[in-house]
Residue, then its C-alpha position, 0 to 999 in steps of 0.5 A: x500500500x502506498x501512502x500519500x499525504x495532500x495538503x494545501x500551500x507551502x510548508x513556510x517555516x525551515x524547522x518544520x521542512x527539516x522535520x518533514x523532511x527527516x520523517x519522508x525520508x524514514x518512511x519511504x525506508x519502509x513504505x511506498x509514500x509521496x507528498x502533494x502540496x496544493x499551492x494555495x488559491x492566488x488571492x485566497x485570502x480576499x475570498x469569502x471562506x466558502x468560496x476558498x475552501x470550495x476552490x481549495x476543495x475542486x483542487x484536493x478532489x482533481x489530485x485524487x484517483x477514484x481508487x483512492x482510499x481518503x481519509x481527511x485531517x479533522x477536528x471532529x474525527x476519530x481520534x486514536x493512540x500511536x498504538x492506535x493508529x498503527x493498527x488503523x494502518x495494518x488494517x488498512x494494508x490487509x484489506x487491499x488499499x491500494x493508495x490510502x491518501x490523508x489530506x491536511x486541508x486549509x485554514x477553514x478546512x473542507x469544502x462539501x464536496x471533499x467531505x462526500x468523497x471521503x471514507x472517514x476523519x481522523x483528528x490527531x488532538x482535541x488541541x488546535x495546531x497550525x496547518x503547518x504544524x499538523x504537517x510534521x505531526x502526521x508525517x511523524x505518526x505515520x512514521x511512529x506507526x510503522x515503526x510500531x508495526x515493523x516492532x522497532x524500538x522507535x516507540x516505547x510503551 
């Protein structure tokens, strides 16, 4: 199974591109794994919000196979321990995904559309993070699961 990360707009911050980028690296050790960047709506921001996440929302959906397995980083999501989400993983694996994508969306999150095209949420905390930081936090978890599946030491319990 391969695993792909969607987001929206550029990673700014060079610590947070330095970790991402640390984290790609371990992954695709282990598994097939690609990012896409959606550059951001030129003059986005003078945008009603709606109108933002539904162009932001006709882009995530053009970037997506209708073999795609999606599923969206959300604040109402289903919320799981590393533990957790590593067997999310596993099942995921086991059941013949061929490309499980996992999209970070924008500030004002999805549009209708994209929320009609996924299989299902996952939030990473009941907490707020930056889009950008959520980056790095998924990039790791995913990293974390793996580890966890392959019984590697990188997780202790």
């Amino acid at each position: 199974m391969k695993i792909t990360v969607l987001w929206v707009g550029k990673t700014q911050f060079e610590y947070l591109k330095e970790g991402i980028s640390e984290y790609e690296k371990r992954i695709r050790n282990i598994q097939p794994f690609s990012v896409i960047e959606i550059p951001e709506i030129r003059k986005g921001g003078s945008l009603p919000k709606e109108m933002l996440k539904q162009a932001e929302g006709e882009q995530i959906l053009s970037r997506l196979s209708p073999s795609d397995e999606v599923w969206l980083m959300d604040e109402r999501g289903q919320e799981y321990t590393s533990s957790g989400f590593s067997g999310f993983l596993e099942k995921k694996m086991c059941s013949g995904v061929k490309n499980l994508v996992l999209v970070i969306g924008g500030a004002y999150g999805f549009s209708d559309a994209v929320y009609a095209r996924c299989q299902g949420k996952i939030s990473l905390s009941q907490m707020t993070f930056s889009h950008q930081m959520i980056r790095l936090f998924l990039t790791e978890q995913i990293y974390r699961a793996l580890s966890i599946l392959r019984g590697e030491p990188y997780h202790h319990e």
